[in-house]
N, C-alpha and C positions, 0 to 999 in steps of 0.2 A: 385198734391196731395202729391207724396212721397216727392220731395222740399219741401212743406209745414210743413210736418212731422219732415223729416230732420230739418230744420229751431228752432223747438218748440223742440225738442230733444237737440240740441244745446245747447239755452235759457237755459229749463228748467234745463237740466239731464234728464236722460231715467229711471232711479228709478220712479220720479214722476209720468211721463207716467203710469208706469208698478200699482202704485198704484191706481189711476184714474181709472184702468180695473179690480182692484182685485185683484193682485200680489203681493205678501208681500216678501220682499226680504230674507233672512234668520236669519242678526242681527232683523230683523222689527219684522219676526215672533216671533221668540224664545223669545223677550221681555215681550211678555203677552203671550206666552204658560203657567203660571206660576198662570195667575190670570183666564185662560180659563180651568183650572184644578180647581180651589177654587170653579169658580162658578157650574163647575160640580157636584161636591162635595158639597155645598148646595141645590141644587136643588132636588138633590136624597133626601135632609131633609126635604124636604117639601117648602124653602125659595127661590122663585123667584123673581129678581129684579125688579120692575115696569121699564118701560123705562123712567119715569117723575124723576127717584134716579137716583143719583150722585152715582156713587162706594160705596163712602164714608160715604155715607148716608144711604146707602142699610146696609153695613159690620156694621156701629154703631146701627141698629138697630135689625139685627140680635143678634147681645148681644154676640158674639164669639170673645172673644183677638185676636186669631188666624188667624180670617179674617180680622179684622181690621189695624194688623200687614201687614199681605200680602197686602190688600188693600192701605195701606199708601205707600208701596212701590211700588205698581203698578202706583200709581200713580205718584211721585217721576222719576220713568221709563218713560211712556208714557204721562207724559203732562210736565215731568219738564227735559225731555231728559237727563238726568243724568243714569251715568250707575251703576249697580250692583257690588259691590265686593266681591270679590269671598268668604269673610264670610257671607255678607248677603245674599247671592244666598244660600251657603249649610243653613243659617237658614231658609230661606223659603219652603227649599227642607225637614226639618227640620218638620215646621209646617204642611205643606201639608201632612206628614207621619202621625204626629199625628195625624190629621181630619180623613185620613183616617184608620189610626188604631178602633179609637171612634166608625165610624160608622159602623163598623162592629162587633165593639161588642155589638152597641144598640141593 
């Protein structure tokens, strides 16, 4: 069994492994810690994503620039593996203030 393991570690990389179990490595996590904060921050608004919506689809119909923004580059991150520059990080750090500025002034 451990040869086996060994073997499939080799293959794969041990990352994979580690994500197949639930382990998000630290660049994996911090990439949508960003978009796991927006959806927090809708959901307190009353706006839950169906699971049948796309991100994309969900943030477009929310009707918020804000999320729609954040959500293009969430997506851009996680499905088009392209990384953040360090202007468009402080803008989303940016937007994410503003949301929640808003909603605590609702």
């Amino acid at each position: 069994m451990i040869v086996l393991l060994g073997l499939r570690i080799r293959r794969q990389g041990w990352r994979r492994d580690l994500r197949a179990w639930g382990f998000r490595t630290a660049p994996e996590s911090s990439r949508v810690d960003f978009y796991e904060r927006l959806i927090a921050l809708l959901e307190k608004r009353g706006a839950k994503r169906p699971l049948h919506q796309t991100p994309l689809e969900f943030a477009s119909l929310v009707g918020i620039s804000e999320a729609l923004a954040i959500t293009q580059a969430y997506n851009r991150v996680r499905y088009g593996a392209e990384k953040l520059s360090a202007s468009e990080r402080k803008r989303i750090e940016e937007l994410l203030f503003e949301l929640e500025r808003n909603q605590r002034n609702d």
